[in-house]
TORDREN-878678 format. One record per residue: x, y, z of N, C-alpha, C in turn; residue in one letter. Coordinates in steps of 0.001 Angstrom, whole numbers, plus 524288, in hexadecimal, padded with zeros to 5 digits. Example, Ala and Ser with C-alpha at 12.3 -4.5 7.8 and 13.67 -1.06 7.14 Angstrom:
2
833867E9C681E788300C7EE6C81E78833907F31C81E78A/832327F73681BA8835667FBDC81BE4832648001E81EBES/
//
This chain:
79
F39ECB55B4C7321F3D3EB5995C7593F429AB5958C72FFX/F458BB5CEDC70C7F495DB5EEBC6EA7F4E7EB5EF3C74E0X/F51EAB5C58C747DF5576B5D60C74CEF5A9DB6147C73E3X/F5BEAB65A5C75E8F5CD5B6959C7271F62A5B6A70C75DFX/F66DAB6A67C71C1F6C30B6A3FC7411F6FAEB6FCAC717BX/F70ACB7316C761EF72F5B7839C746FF7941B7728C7456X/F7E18B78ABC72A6F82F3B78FEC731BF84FFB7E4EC7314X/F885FB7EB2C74BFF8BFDB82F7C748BF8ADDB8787C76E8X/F8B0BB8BA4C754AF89EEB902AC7780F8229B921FC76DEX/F809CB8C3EC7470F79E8B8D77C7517F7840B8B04C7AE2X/F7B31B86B0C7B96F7AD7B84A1C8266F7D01B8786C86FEX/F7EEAB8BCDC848FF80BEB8EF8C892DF7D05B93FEC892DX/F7BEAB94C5C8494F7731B987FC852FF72E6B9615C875EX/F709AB91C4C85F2F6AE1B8ECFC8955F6D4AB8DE7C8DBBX/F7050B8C35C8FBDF7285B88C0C9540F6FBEB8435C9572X/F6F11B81B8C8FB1F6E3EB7B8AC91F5F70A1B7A52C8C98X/F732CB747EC8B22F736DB7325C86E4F7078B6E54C851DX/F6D8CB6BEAC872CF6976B67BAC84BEF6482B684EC8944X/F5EA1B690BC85D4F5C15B6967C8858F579EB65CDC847EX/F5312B6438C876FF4DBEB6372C8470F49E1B6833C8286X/F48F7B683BC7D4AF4625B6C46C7E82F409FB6B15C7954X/F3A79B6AAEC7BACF3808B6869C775EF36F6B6C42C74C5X/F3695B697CC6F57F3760B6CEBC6851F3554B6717C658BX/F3282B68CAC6095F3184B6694C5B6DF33D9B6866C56C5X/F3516B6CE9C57E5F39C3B6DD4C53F2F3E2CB7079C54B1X/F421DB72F9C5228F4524B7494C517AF4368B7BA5C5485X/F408DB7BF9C5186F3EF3B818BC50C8F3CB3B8332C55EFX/F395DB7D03C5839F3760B7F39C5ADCF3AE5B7F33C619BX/F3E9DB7AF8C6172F4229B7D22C65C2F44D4B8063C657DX/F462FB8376C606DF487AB895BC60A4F449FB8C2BC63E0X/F3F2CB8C99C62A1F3BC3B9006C64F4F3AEDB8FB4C6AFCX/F3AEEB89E1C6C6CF3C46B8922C7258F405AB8B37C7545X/F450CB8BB9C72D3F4B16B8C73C73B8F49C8B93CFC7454X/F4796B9546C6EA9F46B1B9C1FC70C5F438FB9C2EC7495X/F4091B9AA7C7833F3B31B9D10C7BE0F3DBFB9BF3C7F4BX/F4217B977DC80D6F43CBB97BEC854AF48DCB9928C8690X/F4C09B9974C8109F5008B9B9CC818EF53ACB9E62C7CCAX/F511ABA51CC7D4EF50C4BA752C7866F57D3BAA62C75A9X/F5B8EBA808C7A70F6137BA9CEC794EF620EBA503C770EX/F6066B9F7DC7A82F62C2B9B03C7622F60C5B9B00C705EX/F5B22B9CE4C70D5F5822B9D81C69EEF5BFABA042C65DAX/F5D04BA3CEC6871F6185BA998C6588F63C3BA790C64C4X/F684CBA1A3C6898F6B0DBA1E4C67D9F6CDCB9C42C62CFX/F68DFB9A70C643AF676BB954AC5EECF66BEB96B3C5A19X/F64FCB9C82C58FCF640BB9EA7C52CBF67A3B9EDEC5108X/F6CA8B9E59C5357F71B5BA19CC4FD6F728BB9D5FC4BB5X/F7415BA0E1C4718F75C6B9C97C4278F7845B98ABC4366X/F7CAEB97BFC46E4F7F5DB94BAC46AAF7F7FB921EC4A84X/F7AA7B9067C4E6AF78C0B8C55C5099F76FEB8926C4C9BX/F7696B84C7C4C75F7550B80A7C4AC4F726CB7C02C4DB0X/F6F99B7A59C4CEBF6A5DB76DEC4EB6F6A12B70A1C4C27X/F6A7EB6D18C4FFAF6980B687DC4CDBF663CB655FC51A4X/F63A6B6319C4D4CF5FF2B5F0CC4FBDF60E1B5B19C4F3AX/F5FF8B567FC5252F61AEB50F1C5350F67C3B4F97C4F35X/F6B6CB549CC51A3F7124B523FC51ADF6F99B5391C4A0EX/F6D5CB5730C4718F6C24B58BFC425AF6B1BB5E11C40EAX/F702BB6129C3F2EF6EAAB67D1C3F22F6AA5B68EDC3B08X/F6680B6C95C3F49F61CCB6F3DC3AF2F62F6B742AC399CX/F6040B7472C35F9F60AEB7B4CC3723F5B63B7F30C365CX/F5638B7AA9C35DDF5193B7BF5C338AF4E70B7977C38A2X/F4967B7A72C398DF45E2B7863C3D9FF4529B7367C3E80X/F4666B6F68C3F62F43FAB6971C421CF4036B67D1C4621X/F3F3FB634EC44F4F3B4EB61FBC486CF3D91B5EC8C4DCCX/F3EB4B5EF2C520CF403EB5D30C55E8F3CF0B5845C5800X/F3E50B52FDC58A6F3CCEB4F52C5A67F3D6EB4F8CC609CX/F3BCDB4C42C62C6F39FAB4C7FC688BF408DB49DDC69F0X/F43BAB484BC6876F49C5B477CC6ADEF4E78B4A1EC66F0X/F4C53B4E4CC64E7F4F74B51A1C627FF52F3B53F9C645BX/F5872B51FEC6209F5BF3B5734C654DF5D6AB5C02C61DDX/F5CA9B6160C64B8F5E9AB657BC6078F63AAB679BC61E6X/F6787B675AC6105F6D2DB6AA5C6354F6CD7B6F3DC5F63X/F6E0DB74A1C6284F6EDEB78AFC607BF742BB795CC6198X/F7765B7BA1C5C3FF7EFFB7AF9C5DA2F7F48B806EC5AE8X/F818FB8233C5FC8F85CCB8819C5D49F8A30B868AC5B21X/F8BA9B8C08C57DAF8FBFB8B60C540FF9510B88FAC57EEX/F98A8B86F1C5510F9B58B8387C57C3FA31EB8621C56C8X/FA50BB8721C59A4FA98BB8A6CC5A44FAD5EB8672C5C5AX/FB193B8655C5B2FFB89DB83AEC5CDAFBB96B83BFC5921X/FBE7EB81FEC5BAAFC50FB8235C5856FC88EB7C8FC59CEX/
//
């Protein structure tokens, strides 16, 4: 089971920011993420989300281990 940690304005769109959610890969908790929640899917495609797995940005499909964490991070704004 994937560990999966949203920030910013993607945790305010889901209304949760760390949840369990089981996946073997990458690809395939995207596909979980669209069936149950197809505004957060939309909202994970944008170019400039960025995806890393175990604290390591991907940008291609992985394989998710059973204590995997995935954080998905929106683009990041201050002054």
């Amino acid at each position: 089971m994937a560990r999966v940690l949203l920030f910013g304005r993607l945790a305010d769109l889901a209304g949760w920011r760390e949840r369990d959610i089981p996946a073997v890969s990458l690809a395939d908790l995207r596909g979980r993420i669209a069936t149950e929640d197809p505004a957060l899917f939309e909202a994970l495609q944008a170019p400039a989300v960025r995806t890393a797995v175990d604290q390591e940005l991907v940008s291609l499909d992985v394989a998710l281990g059973p204590d995997s964490e995935v954080a998905f991070l929106p683009p990041m704004s201050g002054g």
